[in-house]
C-alpha positions, 0 to 999 in steps of 0.5 A: 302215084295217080293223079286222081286225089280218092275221096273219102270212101263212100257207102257205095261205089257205084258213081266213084269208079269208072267204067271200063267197058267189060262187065265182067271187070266192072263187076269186080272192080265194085267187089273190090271197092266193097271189100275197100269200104268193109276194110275201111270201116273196120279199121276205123272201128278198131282205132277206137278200142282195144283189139279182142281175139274176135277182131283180130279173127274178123281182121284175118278173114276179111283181109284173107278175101281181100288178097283172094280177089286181088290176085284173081282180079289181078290175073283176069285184068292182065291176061285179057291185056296179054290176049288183046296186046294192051300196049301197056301191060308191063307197066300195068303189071308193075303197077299190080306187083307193087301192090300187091307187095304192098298188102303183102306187107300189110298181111305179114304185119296183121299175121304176126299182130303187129299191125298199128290200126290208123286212118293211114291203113283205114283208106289203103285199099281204098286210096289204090283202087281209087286212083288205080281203077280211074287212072290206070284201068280207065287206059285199058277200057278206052284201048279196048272200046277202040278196038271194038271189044266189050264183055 
């Protein structure tokens, strides 16, 4: 899906996602890989014991704040590409709902407890927002120092 290959996830994200040129997203953008790294050290954790009431009360409210951002970050991304006729926005938007279809997916299996902890679920998030932010979101930021705008 991306050409950019993620590295495993990091301790901090600071040097691995690219600079969009708005602050604002930029700052969500290393939210959300924090919430990717915090999911991913979870999930390792998980692969090694049994699951307790309390992790799977960790696991809910972790992946219920992941969901929270995603569409507020999803929303504030697209409606600044509508406002400033980002010539790719339908694509990017796709890019998005399949996403978010995906961790859909993801969040109905945890719901219903039947969720299979692996290092394929571990490094999702991570993997999506990886390529996303630096192959997709990176079109967005030099449309934009082009046109002059920066937040």
């Amino acid at each position: 899906m991306f050409s950019t290959k993620a590295p495993p996830p990091p301790k901090s994200a600071h040097c691995l996602v690219s600079d969009v040129g708005i602050s604002v997203l930029n700052s969500q953008h290393l939210r959300l890989a924090s919430y990717a790294m915090e999911f991913n050290q979870l999930v390792e954790e998980l692969t090694t014991r049994e699951i307790n009431q309390k992790d799977w009360k960790h696991v809910d409210a972790l992946f219920s704040r992941i969901m929270l951002f995603v569409s507020a970050h999803f929303r504030d991304e697209e409606d600044m590409m509508q406002e400033n006729g980002f010539p790719e926005y339908k694509y990017h938007k796709k890019l998005h709902d399949k996403f978010v279809d995906e961790m859909a997916d993801v969040q109905s299996k945890i719901n219903n407890r039947k969720i299979a902890f692996s290092d394929k679920l571990s490094t999702l998030l991570w993997d999506f927002l990886y390529g996303h932010i630096n192959d997709e979101d990176s079109k967005y930021g030099e449309f934009y120092r082009e046109k002059g705008i920066s937040a």
